[in-house]
N, C-alpha and C positions, 0 to 999 in steps of 0.2 A: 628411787631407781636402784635396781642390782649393781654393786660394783662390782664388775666383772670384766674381765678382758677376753677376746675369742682368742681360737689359739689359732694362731698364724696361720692360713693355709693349711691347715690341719684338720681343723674341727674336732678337736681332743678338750671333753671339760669335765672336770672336776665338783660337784656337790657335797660339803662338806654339812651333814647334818648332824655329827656327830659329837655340838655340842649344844645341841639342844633341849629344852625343859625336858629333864625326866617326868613321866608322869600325865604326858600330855601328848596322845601322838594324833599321829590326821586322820579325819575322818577318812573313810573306805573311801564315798563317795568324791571326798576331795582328790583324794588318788587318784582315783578311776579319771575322775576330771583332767587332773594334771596330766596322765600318763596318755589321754588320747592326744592332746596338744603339742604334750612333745614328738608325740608319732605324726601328726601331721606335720608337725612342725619342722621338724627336722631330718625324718624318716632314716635312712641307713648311712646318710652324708654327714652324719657328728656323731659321733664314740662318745657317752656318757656315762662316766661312775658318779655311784652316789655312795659316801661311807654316811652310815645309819648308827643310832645311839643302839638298835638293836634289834633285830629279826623278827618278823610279823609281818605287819601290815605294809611294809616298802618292797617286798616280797611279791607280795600283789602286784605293786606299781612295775617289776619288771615283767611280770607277765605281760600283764596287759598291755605294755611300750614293745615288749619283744613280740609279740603275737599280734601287732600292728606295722610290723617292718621296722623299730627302732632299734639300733643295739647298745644294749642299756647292760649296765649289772651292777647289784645292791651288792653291798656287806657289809661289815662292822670291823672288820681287820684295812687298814689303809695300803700296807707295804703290797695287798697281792692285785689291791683295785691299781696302784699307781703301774703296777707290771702289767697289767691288762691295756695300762691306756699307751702305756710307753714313757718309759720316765725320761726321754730326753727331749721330752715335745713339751712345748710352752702351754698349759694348764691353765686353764681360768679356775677361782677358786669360789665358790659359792655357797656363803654361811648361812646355817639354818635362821638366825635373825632378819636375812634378807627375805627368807620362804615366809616368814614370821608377815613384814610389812606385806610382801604382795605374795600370795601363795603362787601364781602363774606368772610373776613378772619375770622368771629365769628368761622364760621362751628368747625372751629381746636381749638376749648377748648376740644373739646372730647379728650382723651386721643387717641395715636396712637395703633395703629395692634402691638399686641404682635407676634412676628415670632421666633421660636425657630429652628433652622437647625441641623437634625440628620442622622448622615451618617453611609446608612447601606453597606451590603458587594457591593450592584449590582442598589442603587438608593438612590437619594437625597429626606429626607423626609423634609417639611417645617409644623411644627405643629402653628397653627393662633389661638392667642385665644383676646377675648378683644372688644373694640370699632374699626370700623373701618368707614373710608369713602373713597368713590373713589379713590386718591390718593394714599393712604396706598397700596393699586393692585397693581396701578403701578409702585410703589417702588420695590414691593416684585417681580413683572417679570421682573424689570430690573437687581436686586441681582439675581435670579433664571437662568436670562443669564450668568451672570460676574462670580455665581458659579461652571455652566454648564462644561465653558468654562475650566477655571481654573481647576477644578479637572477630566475634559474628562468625564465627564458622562450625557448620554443623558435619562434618566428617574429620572421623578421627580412624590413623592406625596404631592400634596398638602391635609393637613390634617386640615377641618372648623370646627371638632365640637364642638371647645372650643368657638366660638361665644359668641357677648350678643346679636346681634341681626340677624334675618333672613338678608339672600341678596336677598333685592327685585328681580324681574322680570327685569326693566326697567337696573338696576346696571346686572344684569345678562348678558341683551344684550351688555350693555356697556362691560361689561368683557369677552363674548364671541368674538368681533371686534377685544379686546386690543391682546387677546392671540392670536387671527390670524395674528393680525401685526408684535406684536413683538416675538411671538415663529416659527408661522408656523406649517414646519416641522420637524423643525432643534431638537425638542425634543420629546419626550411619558410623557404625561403628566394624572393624575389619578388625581380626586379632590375625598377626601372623606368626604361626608356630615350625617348629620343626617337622617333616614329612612324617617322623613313627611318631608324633606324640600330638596329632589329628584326629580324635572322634566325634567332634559335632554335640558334646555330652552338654557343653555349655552352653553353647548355639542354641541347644533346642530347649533348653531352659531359657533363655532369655525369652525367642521367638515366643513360647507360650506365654510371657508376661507384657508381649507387646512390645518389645525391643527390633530394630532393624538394624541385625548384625548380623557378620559372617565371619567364618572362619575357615582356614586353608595355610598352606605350605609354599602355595605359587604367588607371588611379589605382586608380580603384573597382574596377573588376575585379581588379586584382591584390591589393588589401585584401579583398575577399570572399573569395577563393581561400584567402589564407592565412589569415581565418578561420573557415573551412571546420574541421568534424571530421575530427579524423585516424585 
């Protein structure tokens, strides 16, 4: 696991690659890899320097992180990344040894998905508030089964609008696949999101995999819905 600390209420971190085997740098493709996850991952809500043993191929990696909505900047001088991030904000600091054991494991310094589970007369509410990344989903639908099961009940709300960040599109698809594989139809499932950040992207991803789910902004309407006869 990275040792790493977030930075307070900030989301200011630090990547220290810059003492790393000479002689040995990351494949393009691993780049390319790393740098969409952090853009997903993260998006514009964490300020990320990376100091680099030295210019090339990390180059890449800000393109491709900045050209995805992340704001990232590479260099190999430390004194002008720390004035970029703000030198009086609390730093997480992440050694290229750590990139070494897990090349992707930076992603999880963000704090995990807050999931609070509130059980009402006739459905299982999951209220999410916080940082989240991919994983975090799949955590909470593999709980959201094991709960299911355990207490006999087949509707569930899931409740985003405590967020800190929008779910992109592309995480949308991805979430729209994960619930067709692992819910189905075995559940009724309602997500309730904020009014501008409603398009049905996921909904209708599920829906073609066989899922009975909905999604909306209106409270009441989507507790009606789910309890609605099936």
């Amino acid at each position: 696991m990275v040792d790493a600390q977030r930075a307070t209420g900030k989301g200011r971190i630090f990547i220290d690659r810059s003492s790393g085997p000479a002689g040995k740098p990351v494949e393009p493709m691993v780049v390319y890899r790393m740098a969409l996850l952090m853009a997903e991952s993260f998006g514009a809500a964490v300020r990320v320097a990376v100091q680099s043993p030295a210019a090339g191929t990390d180059n890449f990696f800000e393109d491709v992180a900045t050209n995805r909505g992340a704001t990232v900047r590479v260099g190999v001088a430390r004194e002008p990344l720390i004035e970029w991030l703000l030198l009086d904000e609390c730093l997480a600091t992440i050694t290229e040894s750590c990139l070494r054991i897990h090349p992707t494991s930076f992603i999880r310094v963000m704090e995990k998905l807050h999931v609070e589970l509130i059980e009402h007369p006739h459905y299982l509410e999951y209220v999410c508030s916080g940082e989240h990344v991919f994983d975090d989903w799949v955590e909470l639908l593999q709980q959201i089964r094991a709960d299911a099961t355990r207490k006999e009940e087949t509707r569930i709300l899931i409740n985003v609008l405590g967020l800190l960040q929008p779910i992109d599109n592309m995480m949308r698809y991805r979430l729209g696949l994960l619930v067709g594989e692992k819910i189905g139809a075995s559940l009724k499932v309602a997500a309730l999101n904020p009014a501008d950040e409603v398009n049905h992207f996921w909904e209708t991803v599920a829906h073609n995999r066989g899922s009975n789910v909905q999604a909306g902004s209106d409270r009441d309407a989507l507790v009606t819905w789910l309890l609605e006869p099936t």
